[in-house]
C-alpha positions in Angstrom: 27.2 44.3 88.3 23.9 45.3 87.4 24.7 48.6 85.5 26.9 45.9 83.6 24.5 43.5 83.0 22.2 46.3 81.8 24.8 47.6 79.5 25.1 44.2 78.0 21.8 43.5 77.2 20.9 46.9 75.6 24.0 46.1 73.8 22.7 42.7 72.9 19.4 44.2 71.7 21.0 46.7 69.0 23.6 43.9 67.6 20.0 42.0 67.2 18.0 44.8 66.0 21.1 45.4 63.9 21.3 41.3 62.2 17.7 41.6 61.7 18.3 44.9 60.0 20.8 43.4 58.1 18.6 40.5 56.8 15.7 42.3 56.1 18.0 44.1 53.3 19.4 41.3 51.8 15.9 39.7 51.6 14.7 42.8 49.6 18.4 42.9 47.9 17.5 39.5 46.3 13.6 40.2 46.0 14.7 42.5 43.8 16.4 40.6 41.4 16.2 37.2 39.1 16.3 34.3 40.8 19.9 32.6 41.1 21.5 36.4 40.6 24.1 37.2 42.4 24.0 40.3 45.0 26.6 41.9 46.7 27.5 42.5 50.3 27.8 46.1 49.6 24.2 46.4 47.6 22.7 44.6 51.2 25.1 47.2 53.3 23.7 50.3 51.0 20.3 49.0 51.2 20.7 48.7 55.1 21.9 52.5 55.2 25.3 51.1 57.0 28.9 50.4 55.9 30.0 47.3 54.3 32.5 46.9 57.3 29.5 46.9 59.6 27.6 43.8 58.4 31.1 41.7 58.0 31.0 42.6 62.0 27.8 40.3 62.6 28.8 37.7 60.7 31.7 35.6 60.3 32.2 35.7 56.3 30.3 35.3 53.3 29.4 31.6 54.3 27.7 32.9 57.7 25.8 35.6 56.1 24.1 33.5 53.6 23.6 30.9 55.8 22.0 33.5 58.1 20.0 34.8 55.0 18.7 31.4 54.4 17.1 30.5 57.7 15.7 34.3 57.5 13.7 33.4 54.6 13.0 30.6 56.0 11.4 31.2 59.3 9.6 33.9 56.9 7.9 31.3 55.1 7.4 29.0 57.9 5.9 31.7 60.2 3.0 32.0 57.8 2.4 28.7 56.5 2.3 26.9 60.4 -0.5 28.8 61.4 -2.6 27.6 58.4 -2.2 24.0 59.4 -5.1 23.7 61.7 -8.4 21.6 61.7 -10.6 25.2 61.2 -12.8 24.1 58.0 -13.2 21.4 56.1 -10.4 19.1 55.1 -10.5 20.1 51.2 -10.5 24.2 52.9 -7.5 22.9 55.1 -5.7 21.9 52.4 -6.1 24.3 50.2 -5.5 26.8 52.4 -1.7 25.4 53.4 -1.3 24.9 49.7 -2.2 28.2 48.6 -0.3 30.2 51.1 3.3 28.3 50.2 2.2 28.9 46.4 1.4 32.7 47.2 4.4 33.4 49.3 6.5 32.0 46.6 5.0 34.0 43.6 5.6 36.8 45.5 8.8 35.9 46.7 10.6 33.9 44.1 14.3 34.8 44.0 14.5 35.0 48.0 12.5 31.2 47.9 15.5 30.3 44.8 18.3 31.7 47.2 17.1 29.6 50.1 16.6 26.4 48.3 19.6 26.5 47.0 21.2 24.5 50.1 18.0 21.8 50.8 19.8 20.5 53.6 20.1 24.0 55.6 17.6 26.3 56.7 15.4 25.2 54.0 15.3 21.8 55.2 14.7 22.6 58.5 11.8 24.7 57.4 10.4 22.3 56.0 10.6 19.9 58.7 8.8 22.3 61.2 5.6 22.6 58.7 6.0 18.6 58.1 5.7 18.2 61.9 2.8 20.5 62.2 1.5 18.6 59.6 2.2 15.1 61.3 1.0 16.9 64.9 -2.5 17.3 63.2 -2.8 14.2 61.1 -2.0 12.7 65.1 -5.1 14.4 66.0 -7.2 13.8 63.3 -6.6 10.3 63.7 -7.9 10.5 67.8 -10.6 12.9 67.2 -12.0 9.3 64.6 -10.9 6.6 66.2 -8.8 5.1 64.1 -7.2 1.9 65.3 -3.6 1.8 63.6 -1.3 -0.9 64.4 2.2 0.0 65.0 3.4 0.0 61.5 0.7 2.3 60.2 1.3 4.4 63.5 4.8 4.5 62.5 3.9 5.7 58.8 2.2 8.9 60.1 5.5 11.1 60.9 7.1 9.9 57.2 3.7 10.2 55.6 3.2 14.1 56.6 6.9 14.3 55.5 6.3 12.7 52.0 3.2 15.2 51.4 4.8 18.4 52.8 8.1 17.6 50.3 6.2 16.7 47.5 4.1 19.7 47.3 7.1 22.0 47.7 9.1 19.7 45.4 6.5 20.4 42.9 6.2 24.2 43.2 10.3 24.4 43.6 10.2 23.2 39.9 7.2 24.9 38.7 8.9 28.5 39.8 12.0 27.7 38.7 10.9 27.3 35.3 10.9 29.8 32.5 7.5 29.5 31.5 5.4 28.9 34.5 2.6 27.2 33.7 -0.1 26.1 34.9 -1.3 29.2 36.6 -0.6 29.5 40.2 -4.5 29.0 40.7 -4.3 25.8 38.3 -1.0 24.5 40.4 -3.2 25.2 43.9 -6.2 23.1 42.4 -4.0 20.1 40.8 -1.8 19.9 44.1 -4.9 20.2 47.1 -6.5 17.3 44.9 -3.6 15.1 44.8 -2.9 15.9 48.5 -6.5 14.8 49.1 -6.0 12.0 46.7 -3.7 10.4 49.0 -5.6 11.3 52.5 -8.2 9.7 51.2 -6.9 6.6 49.4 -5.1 5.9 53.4 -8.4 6.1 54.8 -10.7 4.2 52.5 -7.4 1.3 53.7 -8.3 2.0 57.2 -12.5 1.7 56.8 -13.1 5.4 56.4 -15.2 6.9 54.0 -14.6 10.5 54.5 -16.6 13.7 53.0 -13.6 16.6 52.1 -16.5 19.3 51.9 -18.2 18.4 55.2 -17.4 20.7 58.3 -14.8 18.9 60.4 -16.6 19.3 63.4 -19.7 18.0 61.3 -17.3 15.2 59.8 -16.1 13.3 63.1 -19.5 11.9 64.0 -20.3 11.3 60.1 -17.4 8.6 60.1 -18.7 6.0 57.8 -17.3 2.8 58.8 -16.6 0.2 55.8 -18.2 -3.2 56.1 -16.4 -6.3 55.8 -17.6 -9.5 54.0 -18.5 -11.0 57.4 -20.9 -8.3 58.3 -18.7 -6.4 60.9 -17.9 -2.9 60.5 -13.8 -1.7 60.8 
């Protein structure tokens, strides 16, 4: 039983290795080209260095290996963006520094980020969704870490609000990639979309009483919470 188990998982491990083989060539297949060309199983097969019989056997059919492409390029992009959403800096530097790595990985990557857009409500979407919960996860925080008193509509608000900002900077750069002349340039794009993001942020917290400094520290910002006075005197 155990020599069998231990056949099965080394033979788990290659058909792994083997997929993951497999995707990294249709990733560079498609890097390769415009995006929305086609590519063929047998280009990915010859990049891989195996037969096209071979990939067909880790995937059901066409359908399955794209689909399996997708969420490739997705957890890609995903796996370097959530790591950038953190409270390290200043809220203009956190910003800007989610922003400009989804703007940088798609410049460098725009026919694979074409290919897996392509189906929104797939992989893609559920890319998204993880970097819009890390997103909501530190807005959460933020929003301990000062203090704020939300009632339970605004509480509620959070989760779609992180949602809203995540899909309408990638709504934003979706369209500014996909069209023929890309302008602004990508530094223009990363400027006009970390100050609307901010925009926002801040328009919710001058609601909520806060008057908040985007180029303070954040560890110098929490005790620099400027609370806004009412016309009876009392701070909120």
């Amino acid at each position: 039983m155990g020599q069998q188990d231990g056949r099965q998982a080394r033979w788990d491990k290659h058909n792994e290795e083997r997929r993951a083989q497999i995707l990294d060539a249709a990733v560079a297949v498609i890097d390769e080209g415009e995006p929305g060309a086609e590519f063929h199983v047998q280009q990915i097969a010859a990049r891989a260095g195996l037969n096209r019989t071979v990939v067909y056997r880790h995937f059901d059919d066409r359908a399955d290996l794209d689909r399996a492409i997708r969420a490739h390029i997705s957890d890609d992009l995903t796996a370097g963006l959530i790591p950038e959403v953190s409270l390290d800096g200043t809220i203009n530097q956190i910003i800007r520094r989610v922003v400009t790595s989804y703007v940088d990985w798609v410049v460098e990557h725009p026919a694979a980020h074409a290919f897996a857009a392509q189906e929104l409500s797939g992989p893609f979407e559920q890319g998204t969704d993880r970097i819009a919960t890390a997103v909501n996860d530190i807005l959460q925080l933020a929003i301990t870490l000062l203090g704020v008193d939300l009632d339970d509509d605004e509480q509620a608000l959070v989760d779609p609000l992180a949602h809203g900002l995540v899909g309408a900077v990638f709504g934003a750069v979706r369209r500014w990639v996909s069209r023929e002349q890309r302008a602004p340039e990508a530094k223009a794009l990363v400027d006009l979309l970390s100050q609307s993001v901010w925009n926002l942020l801040d328009g919710h917290a001058r609601r909520l009483g806060l008057s908040l400094d985007p180029d303070l520290a954040l560890a110098d910002l929490l005790p620099a919470v400027t609370p806004t006075v009412t016309a009876d005197g009392t701070g909120s």
